[in-house]
C-alpha positions in Angstrom: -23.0 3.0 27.8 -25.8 3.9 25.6 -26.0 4.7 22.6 -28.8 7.1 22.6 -26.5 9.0 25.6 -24.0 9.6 22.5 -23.3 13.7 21.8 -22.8 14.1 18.0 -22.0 17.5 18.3 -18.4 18.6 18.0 -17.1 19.0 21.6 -14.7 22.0 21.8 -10.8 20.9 22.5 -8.9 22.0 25.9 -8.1 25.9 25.8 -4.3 24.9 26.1 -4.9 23.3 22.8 -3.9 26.4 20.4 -3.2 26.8 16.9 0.1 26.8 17.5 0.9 23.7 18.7 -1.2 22.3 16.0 0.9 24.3 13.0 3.8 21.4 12.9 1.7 18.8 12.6 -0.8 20.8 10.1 2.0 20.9 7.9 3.0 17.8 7.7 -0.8 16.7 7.1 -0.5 18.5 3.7 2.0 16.1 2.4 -1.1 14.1 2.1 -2.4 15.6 -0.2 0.7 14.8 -2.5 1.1 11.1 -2.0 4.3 9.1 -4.3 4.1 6.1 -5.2 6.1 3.2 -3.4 6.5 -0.5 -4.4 4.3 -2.8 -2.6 3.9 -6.7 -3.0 2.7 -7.0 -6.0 1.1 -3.2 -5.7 0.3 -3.3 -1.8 1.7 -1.1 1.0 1.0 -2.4 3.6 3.2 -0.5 5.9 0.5 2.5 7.3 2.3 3.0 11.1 5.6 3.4 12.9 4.3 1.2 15.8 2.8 -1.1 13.5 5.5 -1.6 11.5 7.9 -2.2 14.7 5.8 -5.3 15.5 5.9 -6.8 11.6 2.5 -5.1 10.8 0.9 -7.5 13.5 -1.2 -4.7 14.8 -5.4 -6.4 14.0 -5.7 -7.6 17.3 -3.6 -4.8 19.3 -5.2 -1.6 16.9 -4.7 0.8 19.9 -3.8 3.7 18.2 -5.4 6.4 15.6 -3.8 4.1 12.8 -6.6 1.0 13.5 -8.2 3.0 11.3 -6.5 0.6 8.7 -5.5 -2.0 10.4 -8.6 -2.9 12.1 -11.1 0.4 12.7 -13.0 -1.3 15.4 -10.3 -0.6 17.5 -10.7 3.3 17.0 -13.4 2.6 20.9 -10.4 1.8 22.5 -9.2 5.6 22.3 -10.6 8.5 24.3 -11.7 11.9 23.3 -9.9 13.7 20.1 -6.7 11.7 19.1 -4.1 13.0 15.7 -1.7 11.3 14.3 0.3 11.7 11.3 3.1 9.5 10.1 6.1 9.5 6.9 7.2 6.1 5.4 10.3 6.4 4.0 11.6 4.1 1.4 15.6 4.9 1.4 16.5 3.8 -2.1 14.1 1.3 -3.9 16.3 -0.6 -5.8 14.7 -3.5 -8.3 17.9 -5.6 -10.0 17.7 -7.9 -12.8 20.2 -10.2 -14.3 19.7 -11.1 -18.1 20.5 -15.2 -18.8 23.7 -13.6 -19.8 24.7 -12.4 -17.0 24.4 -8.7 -17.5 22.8 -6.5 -14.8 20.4 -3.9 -14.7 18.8 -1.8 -11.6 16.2 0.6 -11.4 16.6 3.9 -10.8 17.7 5.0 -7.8 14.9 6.8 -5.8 13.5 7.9 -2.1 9.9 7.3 -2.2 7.6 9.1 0.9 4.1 7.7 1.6 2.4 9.4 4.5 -0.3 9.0 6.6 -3.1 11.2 9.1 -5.5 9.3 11.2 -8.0 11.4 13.6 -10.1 9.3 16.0 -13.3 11.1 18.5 -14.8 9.0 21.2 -17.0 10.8 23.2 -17.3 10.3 27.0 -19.9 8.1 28.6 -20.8 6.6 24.9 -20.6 3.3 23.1 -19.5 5.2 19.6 -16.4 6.2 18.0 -15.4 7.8 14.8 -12.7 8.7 12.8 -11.3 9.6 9.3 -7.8 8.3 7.7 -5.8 9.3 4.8 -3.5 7.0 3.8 -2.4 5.0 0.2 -2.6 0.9 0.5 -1.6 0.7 -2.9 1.5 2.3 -5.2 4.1 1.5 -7.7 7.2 3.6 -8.9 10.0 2.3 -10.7 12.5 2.9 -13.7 14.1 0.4 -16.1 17.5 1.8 -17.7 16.8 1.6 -21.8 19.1 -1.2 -22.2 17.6 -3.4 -19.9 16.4 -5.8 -22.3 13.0 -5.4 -22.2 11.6 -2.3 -22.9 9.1 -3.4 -24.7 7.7 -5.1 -21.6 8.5 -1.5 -19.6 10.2 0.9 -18.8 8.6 2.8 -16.8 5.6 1.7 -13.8 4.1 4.4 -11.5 0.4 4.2 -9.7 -0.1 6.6 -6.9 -3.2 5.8 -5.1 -4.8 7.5 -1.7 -7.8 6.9 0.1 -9.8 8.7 2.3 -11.6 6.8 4.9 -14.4 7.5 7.4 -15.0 5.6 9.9 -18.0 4.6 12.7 -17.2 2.3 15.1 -19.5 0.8 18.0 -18.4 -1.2 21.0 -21.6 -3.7 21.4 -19.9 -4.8 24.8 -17.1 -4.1 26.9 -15.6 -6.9 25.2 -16.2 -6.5 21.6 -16.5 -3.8 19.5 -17.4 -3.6 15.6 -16.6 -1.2 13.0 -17.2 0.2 9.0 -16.8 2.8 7.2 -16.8 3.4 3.3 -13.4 4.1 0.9 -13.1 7.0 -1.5 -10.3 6.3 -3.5 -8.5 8.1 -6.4 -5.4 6.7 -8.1 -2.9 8.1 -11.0 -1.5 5.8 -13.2 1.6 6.3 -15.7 2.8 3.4 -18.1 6.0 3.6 -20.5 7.0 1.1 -22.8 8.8 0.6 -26.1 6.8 -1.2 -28.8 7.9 -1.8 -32.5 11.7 -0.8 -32.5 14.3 0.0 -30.0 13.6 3.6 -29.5 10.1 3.6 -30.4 7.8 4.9 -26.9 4.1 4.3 -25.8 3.3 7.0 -22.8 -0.4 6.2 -21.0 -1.5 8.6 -18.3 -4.9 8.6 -16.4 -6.5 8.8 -13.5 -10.0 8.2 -12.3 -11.8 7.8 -8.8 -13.4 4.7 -7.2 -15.3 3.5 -4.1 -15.4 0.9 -1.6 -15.4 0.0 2.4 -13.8 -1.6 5.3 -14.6 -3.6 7.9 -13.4 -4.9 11.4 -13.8 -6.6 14.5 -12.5 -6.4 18.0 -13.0 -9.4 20.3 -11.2 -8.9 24.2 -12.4 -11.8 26.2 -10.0 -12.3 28.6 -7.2 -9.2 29.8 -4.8 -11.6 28.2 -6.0 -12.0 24.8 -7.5 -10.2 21.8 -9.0 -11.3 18.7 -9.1 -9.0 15.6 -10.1 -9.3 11.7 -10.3 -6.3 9.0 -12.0 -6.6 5.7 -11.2 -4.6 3.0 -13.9 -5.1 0.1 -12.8 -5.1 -3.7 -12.2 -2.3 -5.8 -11.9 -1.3 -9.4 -10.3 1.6 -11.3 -10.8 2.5 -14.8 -8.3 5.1 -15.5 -9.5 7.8 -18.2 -6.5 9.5 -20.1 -4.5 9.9 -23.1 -2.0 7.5 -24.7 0.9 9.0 -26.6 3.1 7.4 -29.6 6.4 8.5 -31.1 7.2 8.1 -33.6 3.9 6.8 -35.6 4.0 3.4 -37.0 3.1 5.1 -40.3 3.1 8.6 -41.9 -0.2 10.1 -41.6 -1.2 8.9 -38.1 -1.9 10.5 -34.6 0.4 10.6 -31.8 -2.0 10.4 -29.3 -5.1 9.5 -28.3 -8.1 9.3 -25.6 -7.3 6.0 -23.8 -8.7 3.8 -20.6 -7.4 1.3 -18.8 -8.8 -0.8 -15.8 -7.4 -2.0 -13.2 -8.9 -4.5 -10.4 -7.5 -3.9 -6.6 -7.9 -7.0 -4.6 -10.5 -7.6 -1.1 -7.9 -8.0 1.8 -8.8 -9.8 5.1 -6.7 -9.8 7.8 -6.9 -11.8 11.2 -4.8 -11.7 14.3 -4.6 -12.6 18.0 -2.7 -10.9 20.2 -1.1 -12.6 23.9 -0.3 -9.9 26.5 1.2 -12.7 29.6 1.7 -9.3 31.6 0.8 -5.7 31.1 4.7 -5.4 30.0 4.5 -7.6 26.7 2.3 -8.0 24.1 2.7 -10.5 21.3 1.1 -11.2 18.0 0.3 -12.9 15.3 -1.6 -12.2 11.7 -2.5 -13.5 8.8 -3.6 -11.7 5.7 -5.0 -12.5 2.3 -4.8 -10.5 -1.0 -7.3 -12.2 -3.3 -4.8 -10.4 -6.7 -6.4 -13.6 -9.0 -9.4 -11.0 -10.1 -6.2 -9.0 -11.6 -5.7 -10.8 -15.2 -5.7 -8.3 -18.4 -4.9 -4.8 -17.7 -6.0 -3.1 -21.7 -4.9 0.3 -22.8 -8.5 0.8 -24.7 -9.2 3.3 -27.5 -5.4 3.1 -29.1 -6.8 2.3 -32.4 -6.0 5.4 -34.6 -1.8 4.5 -33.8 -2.4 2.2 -36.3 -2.0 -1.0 -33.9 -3.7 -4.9 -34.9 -6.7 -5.0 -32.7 -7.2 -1.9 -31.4 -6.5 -2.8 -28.0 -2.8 -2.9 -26.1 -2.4 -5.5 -23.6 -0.9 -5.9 -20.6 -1.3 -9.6 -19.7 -0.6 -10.2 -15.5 -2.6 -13.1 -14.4 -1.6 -12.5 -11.2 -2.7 -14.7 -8.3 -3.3 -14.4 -4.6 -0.9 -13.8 -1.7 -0.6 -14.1 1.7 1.3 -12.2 4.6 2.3 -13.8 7.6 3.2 -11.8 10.5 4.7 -11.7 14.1 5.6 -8.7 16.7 6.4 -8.6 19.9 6.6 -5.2 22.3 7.9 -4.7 25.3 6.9 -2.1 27.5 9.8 -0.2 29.8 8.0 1.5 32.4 5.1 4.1 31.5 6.6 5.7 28.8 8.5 3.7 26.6 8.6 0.6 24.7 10.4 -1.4 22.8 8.9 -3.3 19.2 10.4 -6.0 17.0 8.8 -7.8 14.0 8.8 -10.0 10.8 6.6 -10.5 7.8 7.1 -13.0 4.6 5.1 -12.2 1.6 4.0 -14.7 -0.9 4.9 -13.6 -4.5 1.6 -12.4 -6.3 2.6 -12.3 -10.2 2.8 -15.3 -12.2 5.7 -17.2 -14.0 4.4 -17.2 -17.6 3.3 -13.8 -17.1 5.8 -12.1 -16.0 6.3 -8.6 -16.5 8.8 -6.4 -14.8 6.9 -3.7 -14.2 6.6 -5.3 -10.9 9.2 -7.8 -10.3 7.7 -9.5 -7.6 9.3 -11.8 -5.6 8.9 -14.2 -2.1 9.9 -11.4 0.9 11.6 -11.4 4.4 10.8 -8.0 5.7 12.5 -7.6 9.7 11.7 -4.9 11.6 12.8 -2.6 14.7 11.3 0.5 16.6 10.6 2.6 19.8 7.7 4.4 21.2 7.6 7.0 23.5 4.5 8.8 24.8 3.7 11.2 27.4 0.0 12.5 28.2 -0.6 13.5 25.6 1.8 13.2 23.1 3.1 9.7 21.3 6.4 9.6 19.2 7.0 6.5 17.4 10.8 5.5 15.0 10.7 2.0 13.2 13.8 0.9 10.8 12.7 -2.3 8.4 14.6 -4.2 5.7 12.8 -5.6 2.7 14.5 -8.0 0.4 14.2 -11.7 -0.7 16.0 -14.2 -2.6 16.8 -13.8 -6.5 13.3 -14.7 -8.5 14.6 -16.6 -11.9 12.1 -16.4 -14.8 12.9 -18.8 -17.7 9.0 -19.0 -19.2 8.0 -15.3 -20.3 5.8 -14.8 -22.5 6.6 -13.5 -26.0 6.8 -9.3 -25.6 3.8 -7.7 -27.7 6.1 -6.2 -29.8 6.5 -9.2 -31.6 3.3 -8.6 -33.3 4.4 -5.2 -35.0 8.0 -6.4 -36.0 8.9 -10.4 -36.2 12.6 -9.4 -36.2 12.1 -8.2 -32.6 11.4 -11.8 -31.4 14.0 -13.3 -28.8 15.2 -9.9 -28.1 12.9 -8.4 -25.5 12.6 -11.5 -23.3 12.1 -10.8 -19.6 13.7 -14.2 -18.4 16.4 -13.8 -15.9 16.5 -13.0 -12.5 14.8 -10.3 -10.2 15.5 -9.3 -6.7 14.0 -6.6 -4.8 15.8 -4.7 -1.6 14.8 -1.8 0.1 15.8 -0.1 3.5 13.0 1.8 5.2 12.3 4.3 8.3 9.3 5.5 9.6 8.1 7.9 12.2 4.7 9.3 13.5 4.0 11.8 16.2 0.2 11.4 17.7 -1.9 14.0 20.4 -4.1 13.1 22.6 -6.2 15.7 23.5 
């Protein structure tokens, strides 16, 4: 194949292909364009695919469907002509609990978080290119602390909604290796609430901004047996641009709000994987993948001076440090149709003891999966169930809250030492053409 032999003009789809048949999945394509936020370890989602999540996000090294596009976009060559495929993550009741040192419990609220996807792939016949362009959110936080909890003046109340759009060219160099990049455009919400100075005091942040980055893969087949795979994901940072609200003032006289920034540093990712196919019936793998969180330390609400607060500046001190996933999935295939997946990942906890904060309670996770796939021609329909939860995390060396600073007699009552445990249910679907 050449790449000179390569048609970059648009190549119209089969007449069979109408309007019609595209409407359903049109529609769900638009909830895209409304992405919630979803907890993540530490902020991370890594769950982008039905398939892929079947298999315990082991996917680098298999990436043989429109979602490689995350997992690993060199293996976008492995896909012919015009491939769709749009996908729902459901999180069936996030629930965060959290039991004080004496015993009493709290929970988040109660919520059923969506986070969708839409991948399109075009490799044209008789060329050594691909390409493709997926939405998607890698990243997202949502949770609710009741008032009572404790430590309000930590937070109550954490939500980042973050999507990205990617592009993607991808080249296969050989029969046996192909190599792909494509940049990031990324744009993220953030929403902070916390109490301060009192017990019914409330800070509100709100901003949003819009970033840039890239990814990266790799796709080695030497042997029909085996495949080698790695993603990159490069470093990104976000300096959200909004306005900070405070009720009541800490003095008569001052404003309630203000123009306010706040950055925050997303990690580089790299992911590796090998996947072992003994026949054409099974395929098994296993990954690894690094989040390097350490760059994550100080997270400033800037330009909240006029409320009257010492420094200027509102802190939110993380120090988070980097995690690792560790991932295995197995499919078996049942004939030409269907397939059966089954997976498992453990996540390393990325926030530190000293530094605690419960806006993410992070904790060590055993995430098990299950799914089916069934395709025809030229359509694919994927279902995967997965359980997220981990032991109970016990924090007994929090840092002081901030609010000590504005009132002394606060001190020893907003500690965030105690417990922390995370569960979640979760189902996901996709529906891909092939056309």
């Amino acid at each position: 194949m050449n790449i000179s032999r390569c048609p970059f003009t648009w190549t119209r789809p089969p007449a069979r292909f109408t309007l019609r048949a595209f409407a359903p999945l049109a529609f769900v394509a638009l909830l895209v364009l409304r992405p919630a936020p979803a907890p993540g370890l530490g902020v991370r989602i890594p769950n982008q695919d039905a398939e892929a999540i079947a298999r315990g996000n082991a996917f680098v090294a298999t990436a043989n469907n429109p979602s490689a596009l995350y997992y690993n976009p060199a293996g976008i060559t492995q896909l012919k002509g015009h491939n769709l495929q749009v996908g729902m993550l459901n999180y069936l009741g996030v629930t965060s609990q959290y039991r004080s040192p004496t015993g009493t419990l709290s929970k988040t609220d109660f919520e059923v978080i969506p986070v969708p996807q839409l991948y399109y792939t075009y490799s044209p016949s008789n060329c050594s290119l691909a390409f493709g362009v997926g939405l998607y959110a890698p990243f997202g936080l949502g949770l609710v602390w009741p008032e009572d909890s404790g430590f309000r003046s930590h937070t109550i109340e954490g939500r980042l909604e973050y999507i990205t759009v990617n592009p993607v060219l991808a080249w296969q160099v050989a029969p046996t290796l192909s190599l792909a990049a494509g940049p990031t455009i990324n744009y993220s919400k953030l929403k902070i609430r916390r109490g301060l100075a009192s017990a019914t005091d409330e800070l509100r942040f709100r901003g949003d901004n819009f970033d840039f980055g890239f990814n990266a893969g790799i796709l080695w087949q030497p042997h029909e047996k085996w495949s080698f795979g790695a993603n990159y994901r490069a470093a990104t940072a976000i300096d959200y641009e909004g306005t900070a609200t405070y009720n009541p003032p800490l003095a008569p006289g001052l404003p309630t709000s203000a123009h306010t920034s706040a950055k925050f540093d997303f990690p580089q990712i790299i992911s590796a994987g090998v996947s072992f196919r003994p026949t054409p019936d099974w395929n098994f793998e296993i990954n690894a993948d690094w989040s390097d969180w350490e760059t994550l330390n100080t997270v400033s609400l800037r330009g909240t001076a006029p409320f009257g607060f010492p420094g200027g500046d509102l802190p939110f001190t993380l120090n988070w440090r980097n995690s690792w996933l560790y991932e295995a999935g197995v499919t078996r295939h049942l004939g030409p149709r269907w397939s059966v997946s089954a997976g498992y990942f453990f996540s390393t906890k990325t926030t530190s003891e000293t530094d605690f904060n419960p806006i993410v309670p992070d904790t060590d996770l055993h995430v098990g999966s299950l799914g089916v796939s069934y395709k025809t021609e030229r359509w694919r329909y994927s279902l995967a169930g997965q359980i997220i939860t981990g032991p109970y995390r016990t924090i007994n060396t929090s840092t002081p809250s901030p609010a000590d600073a504005f009132n002394p007699g606060l001190a020893g009552k907003s500690s965030a030492n105690g417990q922390y445990r995370f569960i979640v249910p979760a189902i996901t679907f996709s529906v891909g053409l092939h056309f």
